[in-house]
C-alpha positions in Angstrom: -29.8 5.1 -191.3 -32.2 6.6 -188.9 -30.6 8.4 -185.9 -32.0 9.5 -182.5 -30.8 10.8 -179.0 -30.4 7.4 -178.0 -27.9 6.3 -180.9 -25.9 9.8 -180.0 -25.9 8.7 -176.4 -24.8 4.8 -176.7 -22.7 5.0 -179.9 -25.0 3.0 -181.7 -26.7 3.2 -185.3 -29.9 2.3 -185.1 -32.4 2.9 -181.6 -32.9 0.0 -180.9 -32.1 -2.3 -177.3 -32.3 -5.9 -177.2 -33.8 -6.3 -174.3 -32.2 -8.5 -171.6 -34.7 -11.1 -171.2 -32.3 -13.0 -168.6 -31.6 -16.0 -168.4 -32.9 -16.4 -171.9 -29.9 -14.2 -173.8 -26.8 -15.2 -174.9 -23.4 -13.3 -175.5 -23.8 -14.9 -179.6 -27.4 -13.0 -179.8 -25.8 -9.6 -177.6 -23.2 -9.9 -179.9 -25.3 -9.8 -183.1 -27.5 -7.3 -182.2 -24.7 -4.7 -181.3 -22.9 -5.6 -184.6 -25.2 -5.0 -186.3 -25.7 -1.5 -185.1 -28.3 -1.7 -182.8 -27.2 -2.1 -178.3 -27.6 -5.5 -177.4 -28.2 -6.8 -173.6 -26.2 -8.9 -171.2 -29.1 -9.9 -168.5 -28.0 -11.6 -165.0 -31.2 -12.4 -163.3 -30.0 -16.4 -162.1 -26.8 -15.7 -163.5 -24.1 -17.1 -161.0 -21.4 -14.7 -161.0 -18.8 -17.4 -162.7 -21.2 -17.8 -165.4 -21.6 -13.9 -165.7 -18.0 -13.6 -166.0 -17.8 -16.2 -168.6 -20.8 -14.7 -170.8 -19.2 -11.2 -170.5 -15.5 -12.2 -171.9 -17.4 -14.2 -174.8 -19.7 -10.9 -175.5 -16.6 -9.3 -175.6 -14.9 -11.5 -177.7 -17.5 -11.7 -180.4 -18.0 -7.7 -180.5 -16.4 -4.2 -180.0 -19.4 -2.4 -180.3 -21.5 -0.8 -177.6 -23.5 -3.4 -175.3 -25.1 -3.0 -171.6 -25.3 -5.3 -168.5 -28.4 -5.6 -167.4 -29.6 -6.2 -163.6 -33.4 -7.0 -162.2 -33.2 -5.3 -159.1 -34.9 -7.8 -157.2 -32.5 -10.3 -157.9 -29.2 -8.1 -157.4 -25.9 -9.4 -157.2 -23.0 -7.1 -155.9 -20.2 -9.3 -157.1 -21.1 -9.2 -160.4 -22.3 -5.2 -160.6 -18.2 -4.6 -159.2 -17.4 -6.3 -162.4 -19.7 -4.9 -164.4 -18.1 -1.3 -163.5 -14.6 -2.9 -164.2 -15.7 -4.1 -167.4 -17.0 -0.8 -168.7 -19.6 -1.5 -171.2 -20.9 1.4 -172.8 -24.3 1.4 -170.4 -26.0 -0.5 -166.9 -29.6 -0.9 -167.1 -31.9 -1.5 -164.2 -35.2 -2.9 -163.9 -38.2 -3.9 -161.2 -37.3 -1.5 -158.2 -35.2 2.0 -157.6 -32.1 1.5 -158.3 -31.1 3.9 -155.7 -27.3 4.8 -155.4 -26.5 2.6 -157.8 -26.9 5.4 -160.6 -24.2 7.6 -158.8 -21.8 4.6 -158.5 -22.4 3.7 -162.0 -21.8 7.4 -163.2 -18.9 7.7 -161.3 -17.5 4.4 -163.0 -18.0 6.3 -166.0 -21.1 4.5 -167.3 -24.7 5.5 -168.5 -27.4 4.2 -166.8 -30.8 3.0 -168.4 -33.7 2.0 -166.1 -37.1 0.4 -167.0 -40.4 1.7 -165.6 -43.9 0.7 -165.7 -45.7 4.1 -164.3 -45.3 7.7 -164.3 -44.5 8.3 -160.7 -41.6 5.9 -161.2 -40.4 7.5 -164.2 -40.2 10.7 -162.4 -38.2 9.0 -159.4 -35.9 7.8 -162.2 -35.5 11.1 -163.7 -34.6 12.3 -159.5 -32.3 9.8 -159.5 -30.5 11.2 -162.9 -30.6 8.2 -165.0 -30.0 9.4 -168.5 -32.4 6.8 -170.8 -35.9 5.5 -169.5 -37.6 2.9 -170.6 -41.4 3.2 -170.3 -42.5 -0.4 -170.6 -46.1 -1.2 -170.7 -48.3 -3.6 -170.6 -48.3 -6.1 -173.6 -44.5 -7.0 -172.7 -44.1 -10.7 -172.5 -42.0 -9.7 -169.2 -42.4 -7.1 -166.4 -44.9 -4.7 -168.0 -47.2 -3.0 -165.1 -51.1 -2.9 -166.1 -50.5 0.7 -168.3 -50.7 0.0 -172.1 -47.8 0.7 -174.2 -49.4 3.2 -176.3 -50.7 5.3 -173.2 -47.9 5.1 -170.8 -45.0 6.4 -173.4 -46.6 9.6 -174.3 -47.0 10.3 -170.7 -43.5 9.6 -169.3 -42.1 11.4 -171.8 -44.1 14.5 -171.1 -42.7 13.5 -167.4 -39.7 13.1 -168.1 -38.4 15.4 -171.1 -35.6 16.4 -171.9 -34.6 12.6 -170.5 -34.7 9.7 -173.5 -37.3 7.7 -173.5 -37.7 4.3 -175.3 -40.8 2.7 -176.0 -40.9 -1.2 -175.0 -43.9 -3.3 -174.9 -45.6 -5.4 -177.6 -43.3 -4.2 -180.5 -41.7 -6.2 -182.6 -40.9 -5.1 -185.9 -40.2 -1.7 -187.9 -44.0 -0.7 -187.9 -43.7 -0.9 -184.1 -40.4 1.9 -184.0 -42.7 4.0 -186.4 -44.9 4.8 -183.8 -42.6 4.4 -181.3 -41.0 7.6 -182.7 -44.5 9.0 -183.5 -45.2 9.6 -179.8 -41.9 10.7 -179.2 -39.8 8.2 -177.9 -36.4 8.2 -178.9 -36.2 4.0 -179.8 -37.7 1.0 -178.8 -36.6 -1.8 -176.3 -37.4 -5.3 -177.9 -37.4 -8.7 -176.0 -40.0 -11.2 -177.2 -38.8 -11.1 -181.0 -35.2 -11.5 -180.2 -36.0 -14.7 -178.4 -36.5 -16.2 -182.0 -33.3 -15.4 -183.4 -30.8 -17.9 -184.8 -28.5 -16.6 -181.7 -31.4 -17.0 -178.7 -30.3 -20.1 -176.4 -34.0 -21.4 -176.2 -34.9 -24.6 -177.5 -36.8 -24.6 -181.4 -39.9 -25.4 -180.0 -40.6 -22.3 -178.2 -38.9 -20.6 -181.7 -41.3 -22.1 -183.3 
């Protein structure tokens, strides 16, 4: 199976993240996607914490393999990051601001840390920060993708970057879209739209469909 950095890294077997696409994930789709060798994707974002909790013993319930917490910085939630670094998952990722001194307190909990970006400059104040994975996200994400496309803004964080990670997210959805993911020298790809039609994705069958 193909390997990268980012499988040596997360202890996974294929590089690829499920992106969080909170609230629209479930620990049954997070579950999947890790067991099946790829890093699948708690999100909070309008989580209460008691849900949180309840989705994190169920994820961990239904797998053993490597999974991350994610967090949309704009809609932090302390309680639930103090669980987070109690529960130990094998990565935190961060998304929408600078995540600040959370990297340190994440690192010194013994975590990785994976953050999502949408330009350069905040690649690079990512990289000052120490995170160890980046995810340049651009434009045709059905989520938070800046105005950069996906095929210009990779090349250029990477060459920001380097020797971080970086994974390409942003309009890719299938094996064709890793291909050149790799080709411009990202290390895997961050998918969230193409998940969301999964047997496992909460969402109703209409929007499936």
């Amino acid at each position: 199976m193909l390997r990268t950095k980012l499988c040596d890294l997360l202890g996974i077997e294929a590089p690829v993240i499920q992106a969080a696409v909170a609230p629209f994930t479930s620990p049954e789709l997070v579950a999947a996607v890790s067991n099946a060798g790829g890093l699948g994707s708690l999100g909070l974002a309008l989580t209460p914490t008691e849900e949180f909790q309840r989705r994190l013993a169920k994820t961990q319930e239904l797998t053993s393999r490597p999974f991350v917490i994610n967090y949309a910085l704009a809609l932090f939630n302390e309680e639930a990051f103090q669980l987070t670094l109690e529960a130990r998952p094998a990565a935190v990722s961060f998304a929408n601001d600078d995540p600040g001194d959370l990297v340190k307190r994440a690192h010194d909990a013994g975590l990785k840390v994976i953050h999502q970006v949408h330009t350069v400059m905040q690649a690079r104040q990512a990289a000052e920060r120490e995170v160890d994975i980046i995810i340049a996200q651009g434009g045709e994400a059905g989520g938070f993708g800046g105005v950069v496309a996906t095929l210009i803004l990779v090349p250029q964080v990477i060459d920001a970057v380097h020797p971080i990670p970086v994974v390409a997210a942003g309009g890719i959805a299938d094996g064709r879209g890793l291909a050149a993911a790799l080709a411009l020298g990202a290390a895997g790809i961050n998918i969230g739209t193409r998940f969301l039609a999964s047997v496992e994705s909460p969402i109703s069958e209409g929007w499936k469909n």
